[in-house]
N, C-alpha and C positions, 0 to 999 in steps of 0.2 A: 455351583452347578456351571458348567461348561457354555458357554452362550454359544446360541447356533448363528450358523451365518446366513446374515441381514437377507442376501440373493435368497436364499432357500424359506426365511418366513415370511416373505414379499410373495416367493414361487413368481423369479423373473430370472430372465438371465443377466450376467454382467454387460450383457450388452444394452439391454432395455434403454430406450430413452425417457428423458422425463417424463412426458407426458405420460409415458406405461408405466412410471412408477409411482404416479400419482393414480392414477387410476389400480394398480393395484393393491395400493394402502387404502384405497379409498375400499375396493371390494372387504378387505380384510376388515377395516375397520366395522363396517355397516353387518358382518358376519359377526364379529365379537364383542359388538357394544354394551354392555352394562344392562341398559334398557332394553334390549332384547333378548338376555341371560341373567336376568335378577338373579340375585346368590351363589352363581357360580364362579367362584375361584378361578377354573381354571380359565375358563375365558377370558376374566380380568388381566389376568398374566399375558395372556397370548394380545388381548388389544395392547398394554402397555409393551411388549416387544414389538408389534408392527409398530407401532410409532414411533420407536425411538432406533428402528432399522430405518423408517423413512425420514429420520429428522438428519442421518449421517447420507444418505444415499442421495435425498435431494438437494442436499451443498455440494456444488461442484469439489470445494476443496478439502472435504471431509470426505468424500468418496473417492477421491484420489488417493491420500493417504487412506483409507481402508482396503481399499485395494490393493497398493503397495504394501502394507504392514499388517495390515491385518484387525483385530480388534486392539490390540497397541496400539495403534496411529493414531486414534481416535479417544482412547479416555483420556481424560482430564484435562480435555481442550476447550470445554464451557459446552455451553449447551445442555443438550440431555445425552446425547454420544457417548458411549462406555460407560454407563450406570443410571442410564436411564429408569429401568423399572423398579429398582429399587429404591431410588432415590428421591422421585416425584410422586404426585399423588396425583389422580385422575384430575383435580381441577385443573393443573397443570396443562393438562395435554389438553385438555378441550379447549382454555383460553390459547394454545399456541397453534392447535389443528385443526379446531372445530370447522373450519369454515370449510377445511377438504372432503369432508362428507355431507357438507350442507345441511345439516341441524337438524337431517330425517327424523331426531329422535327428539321428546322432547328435555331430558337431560336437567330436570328437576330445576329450571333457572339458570343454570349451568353459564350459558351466554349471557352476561350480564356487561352494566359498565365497561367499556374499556379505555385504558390509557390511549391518548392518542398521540403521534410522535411528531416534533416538528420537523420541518425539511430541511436538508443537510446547505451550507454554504460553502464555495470553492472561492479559496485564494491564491495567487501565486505570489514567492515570496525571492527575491534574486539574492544569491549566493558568492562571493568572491572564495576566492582559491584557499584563502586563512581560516575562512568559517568554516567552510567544507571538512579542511585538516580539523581544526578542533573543536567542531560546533558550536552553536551560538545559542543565545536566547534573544528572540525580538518581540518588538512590544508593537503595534499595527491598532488599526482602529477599525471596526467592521461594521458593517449598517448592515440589522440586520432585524427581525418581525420581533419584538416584545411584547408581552402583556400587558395593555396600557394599564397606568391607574384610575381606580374608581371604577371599573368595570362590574358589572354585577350580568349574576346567570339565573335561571329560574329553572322549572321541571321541563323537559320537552314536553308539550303537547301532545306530540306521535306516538313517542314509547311509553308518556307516564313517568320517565325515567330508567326504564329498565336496559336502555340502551340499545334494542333488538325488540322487532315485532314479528310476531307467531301467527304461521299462517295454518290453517287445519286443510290436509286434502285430501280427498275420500276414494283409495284408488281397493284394485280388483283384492289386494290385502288386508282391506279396512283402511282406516284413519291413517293417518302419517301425520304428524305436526313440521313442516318448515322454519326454521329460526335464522333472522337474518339480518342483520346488523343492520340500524335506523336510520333511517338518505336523510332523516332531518339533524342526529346532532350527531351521526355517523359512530355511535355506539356512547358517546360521553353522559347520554341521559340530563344531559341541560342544555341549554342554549341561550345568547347573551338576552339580559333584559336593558341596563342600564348603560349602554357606548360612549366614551368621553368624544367630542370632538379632534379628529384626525384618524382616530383608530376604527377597522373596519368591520367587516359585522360580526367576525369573532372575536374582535377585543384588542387586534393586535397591533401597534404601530412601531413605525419603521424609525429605528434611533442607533445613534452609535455608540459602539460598544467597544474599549480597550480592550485586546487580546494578549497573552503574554506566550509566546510558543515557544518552547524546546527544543531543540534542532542538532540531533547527534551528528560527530561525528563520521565523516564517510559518504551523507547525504547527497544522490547523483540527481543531474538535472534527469526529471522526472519523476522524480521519487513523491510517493503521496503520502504525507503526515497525518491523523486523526487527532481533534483537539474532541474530545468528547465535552458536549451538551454547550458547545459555544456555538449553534447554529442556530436555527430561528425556533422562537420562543412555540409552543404548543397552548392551544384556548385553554383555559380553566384547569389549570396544575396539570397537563402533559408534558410529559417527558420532549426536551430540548433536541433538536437535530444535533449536529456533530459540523465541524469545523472541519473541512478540506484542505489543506497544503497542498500545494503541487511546487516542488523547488525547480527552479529555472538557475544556471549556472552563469555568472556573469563571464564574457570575454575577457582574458587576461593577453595583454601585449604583448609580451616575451614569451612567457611561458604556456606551452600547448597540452591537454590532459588528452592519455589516451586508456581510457578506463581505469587502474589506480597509479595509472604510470604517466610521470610528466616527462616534455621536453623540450628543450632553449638548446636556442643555437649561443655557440660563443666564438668571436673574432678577434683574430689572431695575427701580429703582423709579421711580415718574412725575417724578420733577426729573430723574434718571438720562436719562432716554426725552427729554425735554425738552431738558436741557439739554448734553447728552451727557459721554459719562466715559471710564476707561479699567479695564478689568477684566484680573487675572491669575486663568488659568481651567488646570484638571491636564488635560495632554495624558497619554499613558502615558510614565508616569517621567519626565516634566517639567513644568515649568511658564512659560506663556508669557502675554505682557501683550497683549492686543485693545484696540483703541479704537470705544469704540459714538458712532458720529455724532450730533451734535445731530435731536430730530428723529426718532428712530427708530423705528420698530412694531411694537407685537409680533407675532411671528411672522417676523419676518426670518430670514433665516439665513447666517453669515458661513464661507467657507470656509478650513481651514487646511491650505496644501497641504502634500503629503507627510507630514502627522502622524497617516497612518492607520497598519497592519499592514503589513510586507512578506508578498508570495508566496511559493508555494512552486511555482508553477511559473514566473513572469516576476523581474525586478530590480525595480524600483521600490518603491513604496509608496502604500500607498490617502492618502484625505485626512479628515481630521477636520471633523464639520461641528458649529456651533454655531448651536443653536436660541435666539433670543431671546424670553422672555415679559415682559411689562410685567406689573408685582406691583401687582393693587386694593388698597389698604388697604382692609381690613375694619373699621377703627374710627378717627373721627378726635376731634380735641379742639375745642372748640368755636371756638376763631381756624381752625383748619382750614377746619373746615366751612364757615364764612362765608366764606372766600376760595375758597372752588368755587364757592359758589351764589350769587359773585359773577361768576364766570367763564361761567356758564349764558347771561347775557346778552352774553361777548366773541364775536364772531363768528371772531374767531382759534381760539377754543377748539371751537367747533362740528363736532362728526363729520361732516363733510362730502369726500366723497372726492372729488379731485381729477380724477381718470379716469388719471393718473400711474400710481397706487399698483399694487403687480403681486397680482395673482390669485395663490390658491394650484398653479394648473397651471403658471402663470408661473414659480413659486418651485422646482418640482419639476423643469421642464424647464431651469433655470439649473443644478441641480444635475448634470447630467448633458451639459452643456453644456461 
């Protein structure tokens, strides 16, 4: 069967903002809830399509791609997006949505227990020019919220353990039950009994922890890595937070990057420029021999392909570009001297441009040529 589009079983426009599209999953939902249509099918279909129209619409980047592609962009990207209703079963959606309709219904237990998740940590980890080329792996140590040992949990008091307390309230439609996740053990239906000294009152204390991260290739300063479940520990078996990377690029002396393309000046001396030579100049983690043409000026610039950075989001690799300067002596000895300001009168020698020689716009639009 053909899925209809997300906007038209919302009945919102592409332009809706959030909060309208919360609010009209929230309508939709509370019109086709189970508990309100005992044994109809079709209803059951149409709550499990708003939901899984609002599970793509309210991620920004899921509704980007669905908007640009369409129901393509969106399956098989995790979640419940592109096979939602067939896929999941109504527990599903209540433990992932229930809260958006606020538990009007009472949904047979429905809101129980939930996993609680710890909080994410952020590191910053500095990069030289070699890693970036070929990735690395480093090993770091993180302080970060563990589960102490010897901790012990008992029932919550509040919930009984159910994790959520049910409120009954009697409006102009009859009864409504409200179901609302527990302020005392905030849905986990226990709470600590027995805390070791230093750990706090959910169990958890603060220790360090070896990390080993992965670090592809092409990785730019700013770029943010996910170590999954290496952040701070969650009270009584929750699921771990997530490790944050943030890559900082170290300054490199010579060589300058200008997104996957680098660049080094290289100097030159007037017989060099003259008469021409051959120069071995550090690419990252190698080194390669250039030949400077008799002849040459400074300000040339010589391209070496593929010996820039690889992407990280295409295959290839930038190109390394080499600026040439010709080097004034600053001091010469006096046979020097006389053989320049003998050269004053070669007309060979005379700064006179050719109309040849390329302009600097010339030089810059080669570059990108």
């Amino acid at each position: 069967m053909t899925k209809r589009d997300y906007y038209e079983v919302l009945e919102i426009s592409k332009s809706a903002s959030g909060e309208e599209i919360k609010k009209a999953y929230r309508k939709m939902a509370i019109k086709y809830h189970p508990d309100k249509n005992p044994g109809d099918s079709t209803s059951e279909e149409k709550f499990k399509e708003a939901a899984e129209a609002y599970e793509v619409l309210s991620d920004g980047n899921k509704k980007a791609r669905y908007d640009q592609y369409g129901h393509a962009g969106v399956s098989g990207n995790g979640g419940f997006g592109g096979g939602f209703g067939g896929g999941m079963n109504m527990e599903d959606i209540f433990s992932q949505f229930g809260d958006i309709f606020g538990g009007h219904f009472g949904g047979g237990g429905r809101q129980q227990q939930q996993q609680v998740r710890g909080s994410n940590l952020r590191v910053r980890i500095k990069l030289n020019l070699e890693e970036i080329l070929n990735g690395t792996q480093k090993t770091i140590k993180v302080k970060k919220m563990k589960f102490a040992k010897g901790v012990t949990s008992k029932t919550c008091p509040t919930c009984n353990g159910a994790g959520a307390q049910i409120k009954v309230m009697n409006t102009m439609f009859g009864q409504m039950q409200t179901q609302q996740t527990c302020s005392t053990c905030q849905g986990l239906g226990k709470v600590a009994d027995k805390i070791p000294a230093g750990a706090n009152s959910q169990g958890l204390i603060k220790e360090d922890e070896e990390v080993t991260i992965n670090i592809p290739a092409g990785a730019r300063e700013g770029v943010q890595l996910s170590v999954q479940g290496k952040g701070n520990d969650a009270p009584f078996g929750g699921i771990a937070g997530d490790l944050l990377v943030v890559v900082e690029e170290e300054i490199d002396k010579t060589i300058k990057r200008e997104g996957d393309n680098l660049h080094q000046e290289l100097y030159i001396s007037f017989p060099e420029a003259a008469l021409g030579t051959s120069k071995e100049v550090n690419t990252v983690g190698s080194k390669v021999k250039i030949k400077i043409d008799a002849g040459t000026q400074s300000g040339k610039i010589l391209r070496l392909a593929g010996k820039g950075l690889p992407s990280l989001e295409s295959y290839g690799k930038g190109d390394m570009f080499i600026h040439i300067n010709v080097w004034t002596p600053q001091k010469l000895s006096p046979s020097q001297k006389e053989f320049f300001e003998q050269q004053l009168e070669n007309s060979e020698m005379i700064a006179e441009p050719s109309g040849k020689e390329k302009t600097f716009f010339d030089k810059v639009r080669d570059l990108f040529n």
